[in-house]
C-alpha positions as CSV (number, residue, x, y, z in Angstrom):
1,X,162.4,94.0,200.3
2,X,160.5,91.0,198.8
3,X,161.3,88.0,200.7
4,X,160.4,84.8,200.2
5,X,160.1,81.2,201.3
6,X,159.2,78.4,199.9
7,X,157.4,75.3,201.3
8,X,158.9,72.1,200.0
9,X,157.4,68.4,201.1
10,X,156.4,64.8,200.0
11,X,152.6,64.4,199.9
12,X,150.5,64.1,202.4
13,X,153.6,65.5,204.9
14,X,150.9,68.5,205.9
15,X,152.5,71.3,203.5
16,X,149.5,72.2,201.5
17,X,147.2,72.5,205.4
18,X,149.9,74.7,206.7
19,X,150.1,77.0,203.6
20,X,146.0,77.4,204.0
21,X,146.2,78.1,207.6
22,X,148.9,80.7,206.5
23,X,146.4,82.0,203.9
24,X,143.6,82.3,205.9
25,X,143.5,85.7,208.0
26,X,141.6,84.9,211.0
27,X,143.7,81.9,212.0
28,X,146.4,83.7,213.0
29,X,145.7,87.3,215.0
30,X,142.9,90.2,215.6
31,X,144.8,91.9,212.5
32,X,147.1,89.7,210.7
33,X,146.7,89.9,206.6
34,X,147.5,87.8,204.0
35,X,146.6,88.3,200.2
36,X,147.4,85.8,197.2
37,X,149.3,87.0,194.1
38,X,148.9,83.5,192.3
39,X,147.6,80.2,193.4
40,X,149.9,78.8,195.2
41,X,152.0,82.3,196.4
42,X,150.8,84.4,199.6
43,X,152.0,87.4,201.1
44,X,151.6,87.4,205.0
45,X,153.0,89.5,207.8
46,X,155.2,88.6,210.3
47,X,153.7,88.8,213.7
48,X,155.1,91.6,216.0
49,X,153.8,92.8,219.4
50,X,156.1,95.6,219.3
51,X,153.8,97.3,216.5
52,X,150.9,97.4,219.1
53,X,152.8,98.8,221.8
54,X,153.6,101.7,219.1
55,X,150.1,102.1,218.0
56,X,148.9,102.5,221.8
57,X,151.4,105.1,222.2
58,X,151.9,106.9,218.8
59,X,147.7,106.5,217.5
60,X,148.7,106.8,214.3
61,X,146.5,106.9,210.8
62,X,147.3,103.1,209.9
63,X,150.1,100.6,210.6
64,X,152.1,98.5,208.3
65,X,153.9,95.5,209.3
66,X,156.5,94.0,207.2
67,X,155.8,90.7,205.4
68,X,157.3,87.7,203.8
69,X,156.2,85.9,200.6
70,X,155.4,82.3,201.1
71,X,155.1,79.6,198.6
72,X,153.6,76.3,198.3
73,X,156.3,74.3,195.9
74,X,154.6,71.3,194.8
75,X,155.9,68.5,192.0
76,X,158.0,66.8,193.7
77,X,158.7,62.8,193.0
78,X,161.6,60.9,193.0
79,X,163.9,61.8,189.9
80,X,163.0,65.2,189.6
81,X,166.6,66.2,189.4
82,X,166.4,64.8,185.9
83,X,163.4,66.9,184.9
84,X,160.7,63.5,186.0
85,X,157.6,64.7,187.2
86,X,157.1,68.3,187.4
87,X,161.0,68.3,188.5
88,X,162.2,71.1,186.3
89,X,159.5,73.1,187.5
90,X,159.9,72.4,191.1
91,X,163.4,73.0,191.2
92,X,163.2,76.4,189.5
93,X,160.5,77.2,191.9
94,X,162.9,76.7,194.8
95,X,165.5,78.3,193.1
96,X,163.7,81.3,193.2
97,X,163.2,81.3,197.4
98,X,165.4,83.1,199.7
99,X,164.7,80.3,202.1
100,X,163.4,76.9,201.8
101,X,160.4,75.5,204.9
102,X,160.9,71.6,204.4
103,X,157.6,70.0,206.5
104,X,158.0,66.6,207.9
105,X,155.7,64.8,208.5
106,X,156.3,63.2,212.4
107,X,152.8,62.1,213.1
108,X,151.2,58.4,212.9
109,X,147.5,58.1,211.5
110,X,146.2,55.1,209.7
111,X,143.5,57.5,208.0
112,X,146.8,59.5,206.0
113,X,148.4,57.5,203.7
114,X,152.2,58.0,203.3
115,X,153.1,58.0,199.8
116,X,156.0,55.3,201.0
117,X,153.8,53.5,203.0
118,X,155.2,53.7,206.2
119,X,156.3,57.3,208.5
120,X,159.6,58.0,208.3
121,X,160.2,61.3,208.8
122,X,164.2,61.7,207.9
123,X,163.7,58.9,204.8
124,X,161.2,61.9,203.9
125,X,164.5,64.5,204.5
126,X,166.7,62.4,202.4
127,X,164.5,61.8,199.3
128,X,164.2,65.7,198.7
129,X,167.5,66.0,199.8
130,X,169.2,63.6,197.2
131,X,167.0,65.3,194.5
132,X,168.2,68.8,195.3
133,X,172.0,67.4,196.2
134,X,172.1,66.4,192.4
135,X,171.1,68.8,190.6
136,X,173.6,71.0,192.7
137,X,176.1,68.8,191.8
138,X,175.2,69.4,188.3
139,X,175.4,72.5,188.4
140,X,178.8,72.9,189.9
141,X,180.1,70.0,187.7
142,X,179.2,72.1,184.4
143,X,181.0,75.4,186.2
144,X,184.3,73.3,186.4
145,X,184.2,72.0,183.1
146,X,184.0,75.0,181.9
147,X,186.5,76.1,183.9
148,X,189.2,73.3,182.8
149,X,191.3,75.7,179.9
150,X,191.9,78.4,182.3
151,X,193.1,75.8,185.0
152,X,195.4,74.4,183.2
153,X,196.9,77.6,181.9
154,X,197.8,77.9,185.6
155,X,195.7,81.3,186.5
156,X,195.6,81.5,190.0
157,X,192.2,82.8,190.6
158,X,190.5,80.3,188.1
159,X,192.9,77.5,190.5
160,X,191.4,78.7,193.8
161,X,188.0,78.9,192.8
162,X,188.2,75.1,191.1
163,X,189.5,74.1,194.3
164,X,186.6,75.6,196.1
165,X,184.3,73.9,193.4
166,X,185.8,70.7,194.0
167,X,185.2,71.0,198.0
168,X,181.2,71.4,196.9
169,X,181.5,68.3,194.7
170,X,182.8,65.9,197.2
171,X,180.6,66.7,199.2
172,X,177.4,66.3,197.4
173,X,178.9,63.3,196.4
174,X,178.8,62.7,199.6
175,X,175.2,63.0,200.2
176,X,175.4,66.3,202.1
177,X,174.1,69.8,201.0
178,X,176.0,72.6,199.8
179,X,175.4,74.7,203.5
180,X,177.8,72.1,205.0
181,X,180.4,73.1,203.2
182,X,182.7,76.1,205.3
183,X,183.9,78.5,203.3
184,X,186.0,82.1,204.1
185,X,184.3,85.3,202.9
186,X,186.9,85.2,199.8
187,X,185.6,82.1,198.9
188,X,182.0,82.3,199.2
189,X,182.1,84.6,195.7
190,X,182.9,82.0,194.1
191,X,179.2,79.8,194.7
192,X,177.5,82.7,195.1
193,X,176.0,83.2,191.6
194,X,175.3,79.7,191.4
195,X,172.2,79.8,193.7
196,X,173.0,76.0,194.7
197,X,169.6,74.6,196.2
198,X,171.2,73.2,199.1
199,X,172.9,76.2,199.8
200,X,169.8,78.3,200.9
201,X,169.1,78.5,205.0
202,X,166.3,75.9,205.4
203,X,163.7,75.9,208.3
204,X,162.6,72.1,209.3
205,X,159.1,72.1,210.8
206,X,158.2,68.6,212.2
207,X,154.5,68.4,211.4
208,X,153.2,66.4,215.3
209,X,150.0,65.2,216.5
210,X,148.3,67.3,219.5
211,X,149.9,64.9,221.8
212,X,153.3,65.8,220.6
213,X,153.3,69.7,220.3
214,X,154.3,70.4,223.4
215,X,157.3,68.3,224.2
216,X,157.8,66.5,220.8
217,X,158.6,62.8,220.3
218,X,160.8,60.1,218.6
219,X,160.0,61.3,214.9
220,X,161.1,65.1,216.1
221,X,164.1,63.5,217.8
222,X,165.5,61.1,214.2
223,X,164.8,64.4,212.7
224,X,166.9,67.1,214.8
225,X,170.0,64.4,215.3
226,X,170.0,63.9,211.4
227,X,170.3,67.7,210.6
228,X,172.5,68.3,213.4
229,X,175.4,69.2,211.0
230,X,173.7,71.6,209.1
231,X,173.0,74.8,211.1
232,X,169.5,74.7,210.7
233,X,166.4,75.4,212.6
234,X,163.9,72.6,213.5
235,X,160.3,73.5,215.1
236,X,157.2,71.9,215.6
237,X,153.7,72.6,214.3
238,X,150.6,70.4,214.5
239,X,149.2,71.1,211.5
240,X,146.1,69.9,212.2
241,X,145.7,72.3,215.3
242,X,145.8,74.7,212.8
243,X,143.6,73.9,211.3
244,X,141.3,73.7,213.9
245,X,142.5,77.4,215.1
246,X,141.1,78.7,211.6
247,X,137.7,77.4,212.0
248,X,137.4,79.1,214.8
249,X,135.2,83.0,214.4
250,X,136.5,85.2,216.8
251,X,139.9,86.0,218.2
252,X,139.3,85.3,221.7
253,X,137.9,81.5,221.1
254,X,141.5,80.9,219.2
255,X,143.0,82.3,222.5
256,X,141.0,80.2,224.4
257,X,141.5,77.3,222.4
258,X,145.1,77.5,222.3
259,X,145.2,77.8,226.0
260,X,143.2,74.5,226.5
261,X,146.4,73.3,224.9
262,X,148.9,75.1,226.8
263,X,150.0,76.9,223.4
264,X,151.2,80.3,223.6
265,X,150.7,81.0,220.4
266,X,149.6,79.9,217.1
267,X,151.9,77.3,215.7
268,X,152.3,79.4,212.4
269,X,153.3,82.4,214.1
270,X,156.5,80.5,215.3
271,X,157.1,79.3,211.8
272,X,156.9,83.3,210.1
273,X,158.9,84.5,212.6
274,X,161.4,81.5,212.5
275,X,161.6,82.0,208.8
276,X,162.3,86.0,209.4
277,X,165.6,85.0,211.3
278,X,166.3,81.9,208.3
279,X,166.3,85.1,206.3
280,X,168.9,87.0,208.8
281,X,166.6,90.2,208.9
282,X,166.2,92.9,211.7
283,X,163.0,95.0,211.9
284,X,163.2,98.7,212.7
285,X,160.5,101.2,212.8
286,X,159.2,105.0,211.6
287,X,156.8,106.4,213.9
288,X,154.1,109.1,213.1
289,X,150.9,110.2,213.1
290,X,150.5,109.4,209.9
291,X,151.8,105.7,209.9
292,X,153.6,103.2,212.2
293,X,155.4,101.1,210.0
294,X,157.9,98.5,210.6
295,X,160.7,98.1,207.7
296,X,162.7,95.0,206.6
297,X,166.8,95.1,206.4
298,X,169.3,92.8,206.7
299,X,171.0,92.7,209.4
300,X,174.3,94.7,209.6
301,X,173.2,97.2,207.2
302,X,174.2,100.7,207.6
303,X,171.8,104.0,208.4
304,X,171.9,105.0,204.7
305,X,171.5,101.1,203.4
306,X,168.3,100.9,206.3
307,X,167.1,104.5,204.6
308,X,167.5,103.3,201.1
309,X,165.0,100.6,201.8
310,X,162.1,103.3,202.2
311,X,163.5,105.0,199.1
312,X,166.7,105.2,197.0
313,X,166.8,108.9,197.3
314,X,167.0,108.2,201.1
315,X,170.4,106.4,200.7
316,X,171.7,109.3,198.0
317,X,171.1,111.9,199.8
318,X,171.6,110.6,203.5
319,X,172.7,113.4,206.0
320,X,172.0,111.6,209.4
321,X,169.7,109.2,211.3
322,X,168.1,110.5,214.6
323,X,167.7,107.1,216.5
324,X,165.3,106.0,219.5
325,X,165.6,102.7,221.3
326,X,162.8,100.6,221.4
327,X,162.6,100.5,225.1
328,X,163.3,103.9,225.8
329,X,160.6,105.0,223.6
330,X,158.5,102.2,225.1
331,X,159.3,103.3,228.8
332,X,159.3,107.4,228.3
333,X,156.4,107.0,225.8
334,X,157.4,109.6,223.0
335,X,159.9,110.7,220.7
336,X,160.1,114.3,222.6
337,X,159.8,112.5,226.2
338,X,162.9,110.7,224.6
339,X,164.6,113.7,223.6
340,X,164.2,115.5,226.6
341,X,165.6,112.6,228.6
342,X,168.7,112.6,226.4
343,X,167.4,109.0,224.4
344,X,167.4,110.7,221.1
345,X,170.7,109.6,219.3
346,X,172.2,111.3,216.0
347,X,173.7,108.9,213.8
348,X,175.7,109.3,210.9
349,X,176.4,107.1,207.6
350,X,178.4,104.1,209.7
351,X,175.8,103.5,212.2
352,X,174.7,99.8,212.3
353,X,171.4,99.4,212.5
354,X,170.2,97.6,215.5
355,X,166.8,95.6,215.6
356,X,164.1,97.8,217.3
357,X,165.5,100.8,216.6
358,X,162.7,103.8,215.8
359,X,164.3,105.7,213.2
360,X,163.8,109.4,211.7
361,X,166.4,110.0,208.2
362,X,167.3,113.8,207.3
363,X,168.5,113.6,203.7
364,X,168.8,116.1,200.9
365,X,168.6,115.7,197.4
């Protein structure tokens, strides 16, 4: 599944030094890739202790993570809903995300100029906001013009979907996005071709000085009451730490450096795996000799749907899942420890997927 996010920001916010610590591979983990398909694309994995505990067990050939497609979107200025700037070009960028990263920047230095002059971290929100709000409303203005003969006519289907349109218009009038809107699983078929901008899940990382990544500050607090309304995720990331994290050679000086700072973890880690659940994915995992590999669904998908992802003819030809939990491999250390304990589960075509699961498909084609 090719996922990707995109990173959206005003200059000098810190999106262009998170997108390099991203890109570079030692900042992050012993073994943690990244590759670059074009300038300003990367492909990185998403960071999963899970895999190692397999490999230890398992010692397989190679292992293959899953991984997420990030993008640095850049362009933005004010008007570039009406093609200003590099507008068009930044708007189709986003339009082609599965997710949008929006980086604030909650951080005072005198030495970083803000392009307004002054921080202001939820100003910042609202300028790409507006810009994205109208060219949704754009968009869904031109669907119910075009919709206008069949509404009068009185079709009923064409009635209940302008009535759903309408909903998104008011409320981009409004000044909200598109994800504030509630709508029933009928009627989210009706916006669902649209790709509104507003409508994707975004991520908010609040860019903070090292005194601030621990326990945040006012900036982080404007930010998370101003988005409170819209079911979105809001984490912190000094940027700058990160920086510092991929100067560093080896991985146990980033350990030891992070620890200095009471950090767990490297900031960007957080934001990958925050963006994996933006995206509503599960991970499970095939285990071998051959390969340890963990594979990307969405979640709620079926055994078959799960087996497709590997390869269609998986999905056609699906005759049953054998299924080990995570833990129970983890704690009996095998798949025929497993077995023999009663741990091995056979699953047919309605099973649901659960995150962790270790899975073997039988098909036949």
């Amino acid at each position: 599944m090719a996922l990707k996010c995109g990173i959206v920001g005003l200059p000098n916010v810190g999106k262009s030094t998170l997108f390099n610590c991203l890109s570079n591979a030692k900042a992050q983990a012993a073994n943690f890739p990244f590759c670059t398909i074009e300038p300003n694309v990367g492909v990185i994995t998403v960071p999963d202790d899970r895999l190692e505990k397999l490999e230890k067990l398992v010692n397989p050939e190679r292992i293959q993570p899953t991984t997420i497609e990030i993008v640095d979107i850049a362009g933005l200025v004010k008007g570039a809903s009406k093609g200003e700037g590099l507008g068009n070009k930044f708007l189709a960028n986003i339009r082609e995300t599965d997710a949008i990263i929006h980086v604030l920047r909650c951080f005072d230095d005198a030495n970083v100029v803000h392009v307004d002059g002054s921080v202001n971290p939820v100003r910042d929100k609202e300028i790409i906001d507006t810009e994205l709000q109208l060219k949704d409303l754009e968009t869904v203005q031109k669907k119910l013009e075009g919709m206008r003969r069949k509404v009068q006519t009185g079709d009923k289907s064409a009635v209940k979907e302008a009535d759903v349109l309408q909903r998104f218009v008011d409320a981009l009038n409004a000044g909200k996005s598109a994800r504030t809107v509630e709508v029933t699983k009928d009627e989210e078929v009706f916006i669902k071709n649209m790709y509104l901008l507003t409508n994707k899940p975004i991520l908010y990382v609040c860019n903070v000085d090292e005194n601030s990544v621990l326990t945040g500050n006012d900036y982080v607090k404007q930010v998370k009451e101003n988005v409170k309304d819209e079911n979105a995720e809001v984490i912190m990331i000094g940027a700058q730490i990160e920086a510092d994290i991929a100067e560093l050679d080896t991985y146990e000086e980033r350990q030891e450096f992070l620890q200095d700072l009471g950090l767990k973890e490297a900031g960007v880690n957080l934001l990958i795996r925050a963006a994996y659940r933006l995206l509503n994915l599960d991970t499970y995992f095939t285990a071998g000799v051959k390969e340890v590999r963990a594979w990307t669904i969405n979640k709620g998908m079926t055994a078959p749907q799960a087996a497709g992802v590997i390869h269609t003819d998986f999905e056609k030809g699906f005759i049953r899942a054998e299924v080990i939990k995570f833990n129970d491999f983890i704690t009996l250390g095998s798949e025929s420890a497993c077995k023999d304990a009663g741990k091995l589960g056979v699953e047919g075509k309605e099973y649901i997927v659960e995150d962790g699961d270790i899975m073997h498909f039988r098909f036949n084609v």
